[in-house]
C-alpha positions in Angstrom: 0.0 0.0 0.0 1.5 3.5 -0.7 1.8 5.8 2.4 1.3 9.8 2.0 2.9 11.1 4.9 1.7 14.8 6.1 3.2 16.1 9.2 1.6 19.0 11.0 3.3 21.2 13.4 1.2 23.5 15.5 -0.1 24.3 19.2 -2.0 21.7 21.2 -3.7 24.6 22.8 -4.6 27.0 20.2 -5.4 24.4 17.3 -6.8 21.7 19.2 -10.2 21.6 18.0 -8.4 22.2 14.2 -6.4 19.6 14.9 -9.0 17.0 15.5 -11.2 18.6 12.6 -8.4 17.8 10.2 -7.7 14.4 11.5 -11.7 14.1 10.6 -11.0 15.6 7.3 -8.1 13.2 6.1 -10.1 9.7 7.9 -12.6 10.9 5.5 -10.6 10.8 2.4 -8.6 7.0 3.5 -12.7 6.2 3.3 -12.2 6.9 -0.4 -8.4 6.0 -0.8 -7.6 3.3 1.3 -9.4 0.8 -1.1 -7.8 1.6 -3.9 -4.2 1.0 -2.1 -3.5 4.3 -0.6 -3.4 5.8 2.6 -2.9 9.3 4.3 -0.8 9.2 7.8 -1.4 12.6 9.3 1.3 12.9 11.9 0.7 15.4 14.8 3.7 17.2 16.8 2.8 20.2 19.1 5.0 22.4 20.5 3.9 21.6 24.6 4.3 17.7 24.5 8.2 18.5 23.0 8.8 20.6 25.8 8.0 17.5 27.7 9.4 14.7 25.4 12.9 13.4 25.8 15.4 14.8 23.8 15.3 11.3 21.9 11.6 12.0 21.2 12.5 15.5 19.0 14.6 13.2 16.8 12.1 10.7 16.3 9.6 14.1 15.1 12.2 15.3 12.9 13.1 12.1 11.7 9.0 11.9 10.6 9.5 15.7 9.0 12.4 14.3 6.9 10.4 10.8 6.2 7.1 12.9 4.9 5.9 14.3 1.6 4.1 17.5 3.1 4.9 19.5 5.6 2.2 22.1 7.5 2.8 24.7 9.7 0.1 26.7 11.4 0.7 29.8 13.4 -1.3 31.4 15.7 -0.6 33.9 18.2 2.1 32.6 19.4 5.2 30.6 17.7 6.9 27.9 20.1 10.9 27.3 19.5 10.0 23.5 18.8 7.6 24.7 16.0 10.4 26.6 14.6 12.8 23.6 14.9 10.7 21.4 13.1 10.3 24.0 9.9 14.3 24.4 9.9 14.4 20.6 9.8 11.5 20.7 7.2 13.4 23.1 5.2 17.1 21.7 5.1 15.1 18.5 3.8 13.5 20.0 1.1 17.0 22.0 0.2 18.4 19.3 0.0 16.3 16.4 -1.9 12.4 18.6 -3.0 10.5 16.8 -0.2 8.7 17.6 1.9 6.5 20.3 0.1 6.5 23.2 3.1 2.8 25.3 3.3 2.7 27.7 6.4 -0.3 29.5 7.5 -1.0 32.2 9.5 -4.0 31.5 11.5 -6.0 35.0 12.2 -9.6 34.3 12.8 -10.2 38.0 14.2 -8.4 41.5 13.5 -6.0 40.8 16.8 -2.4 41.5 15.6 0.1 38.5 15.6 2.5 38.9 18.3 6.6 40.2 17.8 7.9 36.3 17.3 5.2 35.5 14.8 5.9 38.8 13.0 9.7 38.1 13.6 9.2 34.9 11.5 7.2 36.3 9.2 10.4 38.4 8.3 12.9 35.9 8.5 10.9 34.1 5.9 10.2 36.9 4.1 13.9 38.4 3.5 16.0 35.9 4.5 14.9 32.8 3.3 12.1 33.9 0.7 9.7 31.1 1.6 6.0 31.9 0.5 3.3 31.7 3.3 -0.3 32.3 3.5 -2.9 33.9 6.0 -5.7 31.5 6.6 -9.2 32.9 8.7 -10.4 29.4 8.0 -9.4 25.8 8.4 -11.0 24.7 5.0 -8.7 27.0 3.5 -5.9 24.1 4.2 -8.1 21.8 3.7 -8.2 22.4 0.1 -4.6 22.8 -0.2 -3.8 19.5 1.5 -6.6 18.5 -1.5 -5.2 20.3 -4.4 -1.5 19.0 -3.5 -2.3 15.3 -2.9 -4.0 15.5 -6.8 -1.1 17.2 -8.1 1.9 15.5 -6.8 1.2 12.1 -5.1 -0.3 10.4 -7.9 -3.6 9.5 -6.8 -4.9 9.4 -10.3 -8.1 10.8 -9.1 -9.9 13.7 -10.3 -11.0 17.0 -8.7 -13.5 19.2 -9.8 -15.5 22.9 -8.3 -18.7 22.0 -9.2 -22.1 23.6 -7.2 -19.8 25.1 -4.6 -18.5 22.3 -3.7 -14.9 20.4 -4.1 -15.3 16.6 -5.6 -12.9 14.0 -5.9 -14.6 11.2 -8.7 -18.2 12.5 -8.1 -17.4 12.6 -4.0 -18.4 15.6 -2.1 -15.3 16.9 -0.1 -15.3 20.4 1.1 -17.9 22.9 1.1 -16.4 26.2 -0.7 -17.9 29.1 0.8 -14.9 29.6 3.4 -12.6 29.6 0.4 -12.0 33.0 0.1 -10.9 33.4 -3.6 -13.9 31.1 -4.1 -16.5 32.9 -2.3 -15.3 36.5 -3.2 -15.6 35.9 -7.0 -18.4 38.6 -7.6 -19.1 37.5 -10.9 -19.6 34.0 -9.8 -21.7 35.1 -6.5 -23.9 37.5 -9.3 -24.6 34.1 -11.0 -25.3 32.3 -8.5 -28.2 34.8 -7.0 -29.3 34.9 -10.6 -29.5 31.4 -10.6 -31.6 31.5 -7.4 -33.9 34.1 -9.0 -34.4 31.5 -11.9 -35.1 28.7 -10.0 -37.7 31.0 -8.4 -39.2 32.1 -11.3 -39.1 28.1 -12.9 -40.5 26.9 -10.0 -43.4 29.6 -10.0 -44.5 29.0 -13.5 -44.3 25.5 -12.8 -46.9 25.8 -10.7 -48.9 28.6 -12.7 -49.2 26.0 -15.6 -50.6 22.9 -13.1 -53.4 25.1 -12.4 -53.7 26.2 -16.2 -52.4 23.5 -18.3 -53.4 25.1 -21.5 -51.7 28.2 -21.1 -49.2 28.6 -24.1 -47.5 32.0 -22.7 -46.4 30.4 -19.7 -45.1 27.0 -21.1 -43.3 29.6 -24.2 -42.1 31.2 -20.6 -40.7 28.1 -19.3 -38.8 27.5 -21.9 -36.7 30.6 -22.2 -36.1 30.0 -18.6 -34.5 26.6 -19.1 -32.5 28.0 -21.6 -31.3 31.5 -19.6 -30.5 28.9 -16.6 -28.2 26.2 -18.9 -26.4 29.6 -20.1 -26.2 30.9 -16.3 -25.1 27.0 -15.7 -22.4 26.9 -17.7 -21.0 30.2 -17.3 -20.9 28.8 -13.1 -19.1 25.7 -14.3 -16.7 27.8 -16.6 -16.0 30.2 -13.6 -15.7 27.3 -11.2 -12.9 25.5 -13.2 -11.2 28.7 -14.1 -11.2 29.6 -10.5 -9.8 26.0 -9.5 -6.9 26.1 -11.9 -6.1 29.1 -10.4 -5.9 28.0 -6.7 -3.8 25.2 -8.4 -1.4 27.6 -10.2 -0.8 29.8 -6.8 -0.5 26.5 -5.0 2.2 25.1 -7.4 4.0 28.3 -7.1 4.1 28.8 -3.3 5.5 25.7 -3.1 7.9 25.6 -5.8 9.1 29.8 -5.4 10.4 29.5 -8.7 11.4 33.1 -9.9 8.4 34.8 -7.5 9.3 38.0 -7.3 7.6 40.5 -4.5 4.9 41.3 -6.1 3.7 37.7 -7.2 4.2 36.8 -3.8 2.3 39.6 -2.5 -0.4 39.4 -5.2 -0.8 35.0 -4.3 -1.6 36.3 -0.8 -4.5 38.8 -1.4 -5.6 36.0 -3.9 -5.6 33.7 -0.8 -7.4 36.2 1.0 -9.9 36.7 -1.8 -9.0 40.6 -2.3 -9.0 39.6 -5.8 -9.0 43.8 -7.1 -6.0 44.2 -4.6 -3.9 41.1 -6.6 -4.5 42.9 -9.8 -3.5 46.5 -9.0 -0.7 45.3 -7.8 -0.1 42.8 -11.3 -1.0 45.7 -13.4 0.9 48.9 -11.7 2.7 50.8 -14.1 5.8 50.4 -12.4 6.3 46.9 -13.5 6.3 48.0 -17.3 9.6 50.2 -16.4 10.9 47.6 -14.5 11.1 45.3 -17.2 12.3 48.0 -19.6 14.9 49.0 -17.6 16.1 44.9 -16.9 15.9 44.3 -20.3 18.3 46.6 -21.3 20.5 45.4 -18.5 20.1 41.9 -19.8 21.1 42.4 -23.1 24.4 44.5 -22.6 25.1 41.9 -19.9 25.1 39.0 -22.3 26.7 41.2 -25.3 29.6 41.9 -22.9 29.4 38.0 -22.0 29.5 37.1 -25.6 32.4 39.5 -26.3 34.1 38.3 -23.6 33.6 34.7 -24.7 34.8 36.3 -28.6 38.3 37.4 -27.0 38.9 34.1 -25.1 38.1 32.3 -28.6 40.8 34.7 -30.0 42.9 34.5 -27.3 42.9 30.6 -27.7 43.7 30.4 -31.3 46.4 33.0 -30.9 47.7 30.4 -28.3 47.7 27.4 -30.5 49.0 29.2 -33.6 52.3 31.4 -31.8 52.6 28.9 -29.1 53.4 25.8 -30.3 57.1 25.0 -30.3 59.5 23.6 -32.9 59.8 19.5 -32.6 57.7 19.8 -29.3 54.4 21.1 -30.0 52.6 22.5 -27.0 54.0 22.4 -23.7 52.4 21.7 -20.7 51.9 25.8 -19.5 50.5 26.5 -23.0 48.0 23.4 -23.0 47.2 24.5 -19.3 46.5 28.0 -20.6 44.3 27.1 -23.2 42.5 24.6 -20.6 41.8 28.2 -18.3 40.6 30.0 -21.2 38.3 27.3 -22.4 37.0 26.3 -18.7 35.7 29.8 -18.2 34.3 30.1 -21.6 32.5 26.8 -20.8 30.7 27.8 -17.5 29.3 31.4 -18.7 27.8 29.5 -22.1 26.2 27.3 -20.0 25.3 29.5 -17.2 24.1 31.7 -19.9 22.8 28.9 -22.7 24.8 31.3 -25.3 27.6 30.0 -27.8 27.3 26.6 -27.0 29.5 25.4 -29.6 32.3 26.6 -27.6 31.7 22.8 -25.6 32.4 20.8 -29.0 35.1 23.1 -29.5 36.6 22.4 -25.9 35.7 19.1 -26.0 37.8 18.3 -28.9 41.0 19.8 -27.8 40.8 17.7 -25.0 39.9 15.0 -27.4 43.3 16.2 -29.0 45.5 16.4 -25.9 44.0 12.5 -24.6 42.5 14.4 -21.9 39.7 11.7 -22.2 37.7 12.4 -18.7 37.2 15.8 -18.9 36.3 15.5 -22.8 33.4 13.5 -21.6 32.6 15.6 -19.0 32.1 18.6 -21.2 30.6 17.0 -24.2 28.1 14.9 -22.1 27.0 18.4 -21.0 26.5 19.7 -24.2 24.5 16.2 -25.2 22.0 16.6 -22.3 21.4 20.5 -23.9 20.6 18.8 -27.5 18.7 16.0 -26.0 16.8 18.8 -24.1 15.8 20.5 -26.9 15.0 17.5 -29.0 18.0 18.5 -31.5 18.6 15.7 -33.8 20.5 17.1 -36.7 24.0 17.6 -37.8 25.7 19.3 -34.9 23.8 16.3 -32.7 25.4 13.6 -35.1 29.0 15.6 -35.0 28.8 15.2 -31.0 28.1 11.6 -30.4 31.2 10.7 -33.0 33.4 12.7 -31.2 32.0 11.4 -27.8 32.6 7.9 -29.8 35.7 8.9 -30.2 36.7 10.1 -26.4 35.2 7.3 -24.8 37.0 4.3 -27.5 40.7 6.3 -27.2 39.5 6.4 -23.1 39.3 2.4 -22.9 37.2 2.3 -19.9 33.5 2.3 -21.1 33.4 0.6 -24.6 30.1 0.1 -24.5 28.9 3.8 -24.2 31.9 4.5 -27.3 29.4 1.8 -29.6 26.5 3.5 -28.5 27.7 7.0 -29.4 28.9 5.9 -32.9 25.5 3.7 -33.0 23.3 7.0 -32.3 25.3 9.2 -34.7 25.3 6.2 -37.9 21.4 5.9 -37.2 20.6 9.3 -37.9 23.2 10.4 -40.2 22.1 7.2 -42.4 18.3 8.3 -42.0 18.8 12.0 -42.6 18.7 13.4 -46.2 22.1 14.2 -46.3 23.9 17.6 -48.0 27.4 17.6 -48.8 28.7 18.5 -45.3 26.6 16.3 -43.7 28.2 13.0 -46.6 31.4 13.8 -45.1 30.4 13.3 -41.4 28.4 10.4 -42.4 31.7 9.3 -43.9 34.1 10.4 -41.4 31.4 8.7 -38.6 32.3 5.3 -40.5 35.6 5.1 -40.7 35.1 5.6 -36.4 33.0 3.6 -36.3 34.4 0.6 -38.1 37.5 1.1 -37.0 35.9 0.4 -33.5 34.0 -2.6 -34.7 37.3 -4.3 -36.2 38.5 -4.9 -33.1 36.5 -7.8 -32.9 35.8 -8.9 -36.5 34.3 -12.0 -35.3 31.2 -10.4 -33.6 30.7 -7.1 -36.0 31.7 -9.1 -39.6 27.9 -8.8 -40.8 27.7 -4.9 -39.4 31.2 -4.3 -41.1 30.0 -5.5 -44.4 26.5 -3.6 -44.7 28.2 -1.0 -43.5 31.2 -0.4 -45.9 29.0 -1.1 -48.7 26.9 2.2 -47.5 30.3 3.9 -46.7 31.0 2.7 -50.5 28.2 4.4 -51.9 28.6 7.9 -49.9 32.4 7.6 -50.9 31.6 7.3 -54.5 28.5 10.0 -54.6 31.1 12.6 -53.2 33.5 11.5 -55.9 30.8 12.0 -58.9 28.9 14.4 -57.9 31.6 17.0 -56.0 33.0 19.9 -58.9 36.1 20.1 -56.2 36.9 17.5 -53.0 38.6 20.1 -50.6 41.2 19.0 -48.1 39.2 17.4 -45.7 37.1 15.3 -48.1 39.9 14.1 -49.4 41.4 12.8 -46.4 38.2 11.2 -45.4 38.0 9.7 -48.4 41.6 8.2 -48.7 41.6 7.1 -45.0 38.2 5.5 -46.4 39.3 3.2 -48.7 43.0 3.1 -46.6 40.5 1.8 -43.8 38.7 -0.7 -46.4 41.6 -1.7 -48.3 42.9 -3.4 -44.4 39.8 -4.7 -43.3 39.3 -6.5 -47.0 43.6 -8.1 -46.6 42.0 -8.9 -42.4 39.0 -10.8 -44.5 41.8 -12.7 -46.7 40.5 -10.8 -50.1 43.5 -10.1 -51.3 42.6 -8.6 -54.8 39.9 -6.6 -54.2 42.4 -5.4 -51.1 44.9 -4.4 -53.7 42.5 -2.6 -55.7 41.5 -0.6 -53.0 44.5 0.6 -51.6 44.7 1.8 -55.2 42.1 3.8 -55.2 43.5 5.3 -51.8 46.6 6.1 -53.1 44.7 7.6 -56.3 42.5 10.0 -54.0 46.4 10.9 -52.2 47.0 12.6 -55.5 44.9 15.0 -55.5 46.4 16.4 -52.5 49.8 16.8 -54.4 48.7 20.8 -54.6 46.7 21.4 -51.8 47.7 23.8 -48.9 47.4 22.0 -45.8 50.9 20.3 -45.6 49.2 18.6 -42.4 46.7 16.8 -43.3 48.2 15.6 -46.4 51.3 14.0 -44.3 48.8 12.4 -41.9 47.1 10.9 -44.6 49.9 9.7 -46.5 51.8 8.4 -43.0 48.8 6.2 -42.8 48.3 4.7 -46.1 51.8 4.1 -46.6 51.8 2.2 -42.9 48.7 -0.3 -43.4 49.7 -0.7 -47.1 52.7 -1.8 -45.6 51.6 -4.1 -43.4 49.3 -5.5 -46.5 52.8 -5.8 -48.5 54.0 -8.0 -45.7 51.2 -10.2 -45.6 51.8 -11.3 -49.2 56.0 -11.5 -48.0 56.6 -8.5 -50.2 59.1 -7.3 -47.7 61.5 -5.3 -49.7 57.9 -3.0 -50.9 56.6 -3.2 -47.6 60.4 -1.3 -45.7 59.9 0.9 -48.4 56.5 2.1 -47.7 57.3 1.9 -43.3 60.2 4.5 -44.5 57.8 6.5 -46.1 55.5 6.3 -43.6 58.0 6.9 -40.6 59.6 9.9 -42.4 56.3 11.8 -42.4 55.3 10.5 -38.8 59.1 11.8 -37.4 57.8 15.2 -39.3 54.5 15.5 -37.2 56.1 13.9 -34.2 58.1 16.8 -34.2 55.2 19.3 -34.4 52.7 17.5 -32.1 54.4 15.0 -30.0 51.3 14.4 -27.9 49.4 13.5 -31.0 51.5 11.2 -32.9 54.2 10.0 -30.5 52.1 6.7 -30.5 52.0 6.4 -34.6 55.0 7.0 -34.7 56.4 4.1 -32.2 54.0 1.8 -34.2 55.5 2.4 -37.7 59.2 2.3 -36.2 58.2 -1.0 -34.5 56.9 -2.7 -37.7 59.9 -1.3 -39.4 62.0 -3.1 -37.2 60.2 -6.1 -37.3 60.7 -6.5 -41.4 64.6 -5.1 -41.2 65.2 -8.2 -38.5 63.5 -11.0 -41.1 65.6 -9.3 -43.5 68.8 -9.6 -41.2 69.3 -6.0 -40.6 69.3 -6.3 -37.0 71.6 -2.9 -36.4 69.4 -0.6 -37.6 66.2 -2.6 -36.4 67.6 -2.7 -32.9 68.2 0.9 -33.5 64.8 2.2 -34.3 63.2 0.2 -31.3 65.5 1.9 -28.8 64.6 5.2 -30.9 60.8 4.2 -29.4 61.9 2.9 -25.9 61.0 6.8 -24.6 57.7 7.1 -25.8 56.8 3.8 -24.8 57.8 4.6 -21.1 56.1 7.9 -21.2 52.6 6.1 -22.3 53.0 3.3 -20.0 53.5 6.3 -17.0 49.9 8.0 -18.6 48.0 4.5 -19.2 49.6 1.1 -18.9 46.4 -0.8 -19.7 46.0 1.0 -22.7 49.6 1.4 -23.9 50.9 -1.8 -22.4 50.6 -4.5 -24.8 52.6 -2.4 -27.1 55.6 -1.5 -25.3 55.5 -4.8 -23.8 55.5 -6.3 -27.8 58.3 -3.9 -28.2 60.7 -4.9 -25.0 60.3 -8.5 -26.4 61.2 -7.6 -30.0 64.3 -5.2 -28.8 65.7 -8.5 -26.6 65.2 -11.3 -29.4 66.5 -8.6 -32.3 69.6 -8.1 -30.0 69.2 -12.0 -29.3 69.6 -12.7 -32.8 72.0 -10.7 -34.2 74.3 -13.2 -32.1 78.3 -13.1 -31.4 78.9 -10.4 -28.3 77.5 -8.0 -29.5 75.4 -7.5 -26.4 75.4 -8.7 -22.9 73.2 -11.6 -21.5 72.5 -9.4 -18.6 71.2 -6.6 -21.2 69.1 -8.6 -23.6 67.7 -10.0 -19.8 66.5 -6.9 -19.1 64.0 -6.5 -22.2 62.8 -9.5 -21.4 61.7 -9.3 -18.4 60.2 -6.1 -18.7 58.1 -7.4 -21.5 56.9 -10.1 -18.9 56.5 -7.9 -16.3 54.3 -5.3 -18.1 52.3 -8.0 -19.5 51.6 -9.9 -16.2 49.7 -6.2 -15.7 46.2 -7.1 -14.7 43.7 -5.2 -17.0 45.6 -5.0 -20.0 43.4 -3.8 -22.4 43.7 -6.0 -26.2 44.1 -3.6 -29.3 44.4 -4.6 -33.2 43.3 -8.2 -31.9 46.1 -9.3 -30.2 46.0 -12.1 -27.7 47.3 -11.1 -24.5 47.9 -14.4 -23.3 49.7 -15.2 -26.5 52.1 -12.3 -25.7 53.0 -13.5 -22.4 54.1 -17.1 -23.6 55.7 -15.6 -26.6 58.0 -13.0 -24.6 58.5 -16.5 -22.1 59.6 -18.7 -24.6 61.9 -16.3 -26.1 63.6 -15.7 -22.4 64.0 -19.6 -21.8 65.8 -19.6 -25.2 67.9 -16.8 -24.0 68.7 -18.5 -20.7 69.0 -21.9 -22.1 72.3 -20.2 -24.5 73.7 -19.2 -21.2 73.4 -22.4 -19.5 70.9 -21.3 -17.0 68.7 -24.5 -17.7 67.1 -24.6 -13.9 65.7 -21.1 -14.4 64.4 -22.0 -17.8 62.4 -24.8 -16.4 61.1 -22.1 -14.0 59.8 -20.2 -16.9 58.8 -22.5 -19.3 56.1 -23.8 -16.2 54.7 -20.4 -15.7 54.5 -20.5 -19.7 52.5 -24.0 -19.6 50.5 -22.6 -16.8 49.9 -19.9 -18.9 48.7 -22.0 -21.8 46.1 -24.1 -19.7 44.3 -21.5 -18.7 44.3 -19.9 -22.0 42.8 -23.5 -23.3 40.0 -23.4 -20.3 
C-alpha cells in the first residue's frame, strides 16, 4: 500500500479543535483512498508535548518531518521554538532532496495582531529565506490545499472538480467552498449564482402557474426561455468554477515551488488567498512593473553582449595560443596546453550559465579530445549532449557530437560500450537524414570511427562491417561524382576510407579486391599533391603508406613493404616533431613494424636501433595508461631483446638482452591490459616466455628455464580453459 505522509506542526492549545477537525478531514478521504491502495498518515507534533518529550523524542519528530511528503505549519498567536525547529528541519530537507513540500499558514480568525515572534518569523521568511506563506481565517482554507497537493503530486490518479460550490474528488463531495475565500469573493460568480436563485424562483413559479392552467401557451413559451437562460447561467458557473480551481492550483504550485516569484507575485498570491481579488490585480497591473522590465531588459542584453564578447576574446585569445605557441619539434608544452584549458573552462561555465555559444563545448571538447584528456572531454561533451537531447536537436551538430563522444570514450578504454552506443546513435541518424554535402562527409568520417571500433572484434561485427562499408562505399563514390572540387578534408576522409577498407578486406583474406582498393587510396592521395594543408596531407599519407605496408608483408613482399614503413616513418618523425602528444604513438607503431621486417631481412643494427629510438615514448605512455599502452611496449621490450638475441656473437650482454625481457613479462603480467588490433594477450605472455627460456637456455641457466617455461605452460592451460 502506498503511504502519504503529512506532518503537521502547530499548538496543542490553540489548534486543538483544528487539529481533530483535520484528522476528521483526512479519515474521510482513506474512506475513499484506502481501497484503492492508498493511505494518508497525518502525523501530529505540538510544540507543549516537546517541551516535555525526551530529547530522543524531537529526533524521532524530525526524523518523521524528513520521512514525509508534506509538511504544514500553522501559526497562531504565538510561535513555540519546537515549531520553529521542526520547519528548519522541514526546510534543510526540502534543500536538500524537493521533499517535503513546506505550506505555512498564518491562522488569524479576528483583527488581533500577531504577536513580535510570529511577525519576527514572518520576516525571517520573508527576507532571509524567501519562503511563500499564506494567511488563513479558516481551516478549509488548508483543507483544500492538502486537497489540491495530494491530486497534483502524489499520484492519486483521481480527479478534482469545483462543481455547485462544492470540491469533488470522482463524483465525491469533499469540502464545502464558501470559506474559500478566492472562491466565495468571485463577484461574478456570486452575481450568478443569485441569478440562478432568481431563476429557479421564477421556474418553479411557472411551474406551478401551468398545473393550475395547463393550456396556457405564454407560460409554457415562458418556461422555456427560462431553461434555456438557466443552462447559459449554468455553464458560465461551471466555466468560472474551473477557471477559478486552476487558479488555486497555479498559486499552490508556485508557493511551493518559489520558482522566480518575485515580491509582487508573492504579495499578489496572498491577497488571492485572501480573496481581495482587485488588490492582486493592482498590484499585477501597476505601471511600475512595465519600467521595471524595460529597464532589466536593457541590462540583460548589454550583460550577455559583454558576456558574448568576452567569450569572442577568449576564442581569440585561444587560437592565438595554438598558432604562436606551439614549439618547434615539441608542439605544446604543458603551460600553453594549461592556458588554453583556463581559457576554455571559463568560456564553458558562462555559455552554459548563460545557454549562449554553446559550440564553444564541442570546440573544448575536442582539444581535450586532442590532448587525450579523455575524462574531462566526456565531461564537457556529455553536458552539451543533455542540452541537445533537451531541446530534442537531432540534426548535424547532434550527429558531430556523439562521433566525437565515440571517439573520447574508445581512445579512453574504460567504457566501450557507451563508445558503440555514441557511434551507433550518430550512424542511425546520419544514415536516416537526407544528407547535404557536409553532412556525406560526417556520415563518412562517422564510418571510418565507427568501423574502425568494430574491427577490433571482426568476429562479432563481420555482418555490421559488411553492410556498412558497402553504404560507406556508396557515400564515398557519390562525393567523388557528384563533388566539382573535393577540398582537403574530403579528401582525407576519403583516402583514410578506402585506406580503412583496403585493411579490413587483406583482415577478410581478399587479397585482390584489397589491392584494388589501396589503389584507389593512393589515387584519391594525388589529389592532394597541390593542396595547402601540408598537415593533413602527411597524416594521410603516413597512414596509407603504414597499413599498405603491413598489406605488402602479408603477401611477404618485404623489400615494398620497408619501403613504404620508411615512407611512412619519415612523415610521422615530421609530425612527431610538431605535435608529439598527437603522434608519439604512430610514430612508435610504424618504427616498431619497421624493425620487425629489417630483423626478417637480417638487418638487425638498424632494427635494434629504431626500437631503442621508441623505448622513450613507450615509457612515457605506460607512465599515462599502462592498460592502454601496455601490450605495445611490452611487444616492443620483447622484439628489442630477441633482435639483440639474434644478431648473435657479443655484441650484447646476457644481462642486457635480460633486461627487455623481463620487462616485456612484467608489463604483460599487468592485470587489466586492455587487447588492441586483436592481439591475444595471453599469447604475448608465452611468446615473450619462450623467447627468455631460449635466451637462458644459450647461457646455460637450464634450472631457471624450467622455471619459466612452467609459468608459460600454466599460462597455456588456462588460456585452453
Amino acid at each position: 500500500m502506498k503511504v502519504i505522509k503529512i506532518f503537521l506542526a502547530s499548538s496543542i492549545i490553540e489548534f486543538e479543535k483544528e487539529r481533530r477537525e483535520l484528522g476528521d478531514f483526512v479519515r474521510m478521504l482513506n474512506d475513499i483512498y484506502v481501497d484503492r491502495g492508498v493511505y494518508i498518515k497525518l502525523i501530529i507534533c505540538e510544540d507543549e508535548s516537546n517541551a516535555i518529550a525526551m530529547e530522543g523524542k524531537q529526533e524521532e519528530y524530525n526524523q518523521d518531518i524528513r520521512e514525509s511528503q508534506m509538511f504544514y505549519m500553522i501559526i497562531g498567536k504565538n510561535l513555540g521554538e519546537y515549531t520553529v525547529e521542526e520547519f528548519d528541519v522541514a526546510f534543510e530537507e526540502y534543500r536538500k532532496n524537493g521533499n517535503p513540500l513546506i505550506y505555512t499558514y498564518f491562522f488569524k480568525e479576528t483583527s488581533e495582531e500577531f504577536s513580535q515572534p510570529v511577525r519576527n518569523f514572518m520576516n525571517r521568511l520573508d527576507r532571509e529565506i524567501g519562503h511563500y506563506y499564506s494567511v488563513a481565517h479558516h481551516l478549509d482554507s488548508i483543507k483544500l490545499n492538502m486537497l489540491v497537493e495530494m491530486m497534483r503530486s502524489s499520484g492519486l490518479k483521481s480527479k478534482l472538480i469545483f462543481e455547485n460550490g462544492r470540491a469533488k474528488v470522482d463524483g465525491i463531495n469533499i469540502l464545502d467552498l464558501s470559506n474559500i475565500p478566492m472562491y466565495a469573493n468571485n463577484k461574478n460568480l456570486q452575481q450568478l449564482r443569485e441569478m440562478l436563485k432568481d431563476l429557479d424562483a421564477e421556474f418553479s413559479d411557472l411551474q406551478q402557474k401551468i398545473s393550475v392552467n395547463p393550456g396556457e401557451d405564454q407560460w409554457k413559451n415562458c418556461l422555456d426561455e427560462i431553461q434555456i437562460k438557466r443552462g447559459e447561467v449554468l455553464r458560465q458557473i461551471h466555466e468560472i468554477e474551473n477557471q477559478t480551481l486552476e487558479l488555486y492550483t497555479s498559486v499552490t504550485e508556485n508557493a511551493v515551488s518559489g520558482n522566480d516569484s518575485t515580491w509582487r507575485m508573492k504579495k499578489a498570491m496572498q491577497y488571492l488567498d485572501c480573496g481581495e481579488i482587485n488588490a492582486a490585480l493592482g498590484i499585477l497591473q501597476d505601471e511600475q512593473r512595465k519600467s521595471e522590465l524595460a529597464h532589466m531588459e536593457k541590462i540583460l542584453e548589454e550583460g550577455l553582449s559583454c558576456i558574448k564578447g568576452y567569450l569572442a576574446e577568449n576564442k581569440l585569445q585561444i587560437d592565438t595560443l595554438r598558432t604562436f605557441g606551439s614549439k618547434p619539434e615539441k608542439g605544446l608544452d604543458s603551460a600553453i596546453v594549461q592556458k588554453i584549458i583556463d581559457c576554455y573552462e571559463e568560456s564553458v561555465r558562462l555559455a552554459v550559465k548563460y545557454h549562449i555559444e554553446m559550440q564553444i563545448l564541442y570546440e573544448y571538447a575536442v582539444f581535450l579530445w586532442q590532448e587525450k584528456l579523455y575524462e574531462r572531454g566526456i565531461e564537457v561533451a556529455e553536458i552539451l549532449l543533455k542540452c541537445y537531447e533537451l531541446e530534442n536537436k537531432k540534426d548535424f551538430e547532434f550527429c558531430r557530437l556523439c562521433d566525437l563522444l565515440g571517439n573520447l570514450y574508445d581512445d579512453q578504454n574504460e567504457d566501450l560500450d557507451t563508445a558503440e552506443r555514441m557511434y551507433e546513435r550518430a550512424w542511425k541518424f546520419l544514415d536516416k537524414m537526407e544528407r547535404d554535402e557536409e553532412a556525406q562527409v560526417l556520415y563518412l568520417m562517422t564510418g571510418n570511427n565507427y568501423t574502425a571500433f568494430l574491427k577490433k572484434d571482426m568476429d562479432r561485427y563481420q555482418k555490421r562491417l559488411d553492410k556498412m562499408y558497402r553504404k560507406l562505399g556508396n557515400a564515398a563514390d557519390e562525393i567523388i561524382e557528384t563533388a566539382k572540387e573535393i577540398k582537403e578534408p574530403e579528401l582525407s576522409i576519403l583516402a583514410v576510407y578506402y585506406s580503412n577498407y583496403a585493411t579490413y578486406l587483406h583482415m577478410s583474406a581478399d587479397i585482390d579486391k584489397a589491392q584494388e582498393t589501396f589503389d584507389k587510396a593512393f589515387q584519391l592521395y594525388e589529389g592532394f599533391q597541390n593542396k595547402k594543408d601540408v598537415w593533413i596531407r602527411y597524416d594521410t599519407y603516413a597512414l596509407l603508406c603504414h597499413n599498405f605496408a603491413g598489406f605488402l608483408c602479408s603477401i611477404d613482399d618485404y623489400d615494398e613493404a620497408e619501403k613504404f614503413y620508411r615512407t611512412a616513418l619519415h612523415y610521422r618523425r615530421i609530425l612527431m616533431k610538431a605535435n608529439p602528444q598527437m603522434y608519439e604513438h604512430d610514430l612508435a607503431l610504424t618504427c616498431y613494424y619497421l624493425a620487425f621486417v629489417l630483423s626478417g631481412k637480417g638487418e638487425y643494427a638498424e632494427a635494434i636501433e629504431l626500437l631503442h629510438e621508441i623505448e622513450g615514448i613507450r615509457e612515457k605512455l605506460l607512465k599515462k595508461n599502462i592498460q592502454l599502452y601496455g601490450v605495445d611496449a611490452a611487444m616492443t621490450y620483447n622484439s628489442l631483446g630477441y633482435t639483440m638475441m639474434t644478431a648473435g656473437g657479443n655484441a650484447f650482454h646476457f644481462s642486457e638482452i635480460e633486461k627487455y625481457y623481463l620487462r616485456s613479462i612484467e608489463i604483460l603480467d599487468t592485470p587489466g591490459l586492455i587487447s588492441l588490433r586483436g592481439i591475444s594477450i595471453d599469447e604475448e605472455r608465452i611468446r615473450a616466455r619462450g623467447n627468455y627460456i631460449i635466451l637462458l637456455e644459450q647461457a646455460g641457466k637450464y634450472k631457471k628455464a624450467e622455471k619459466i617455461r612452467q609459468e608459460a605452460m600454466d599460462i597455456m592451460m588456462l588460456e585452453r580453459v
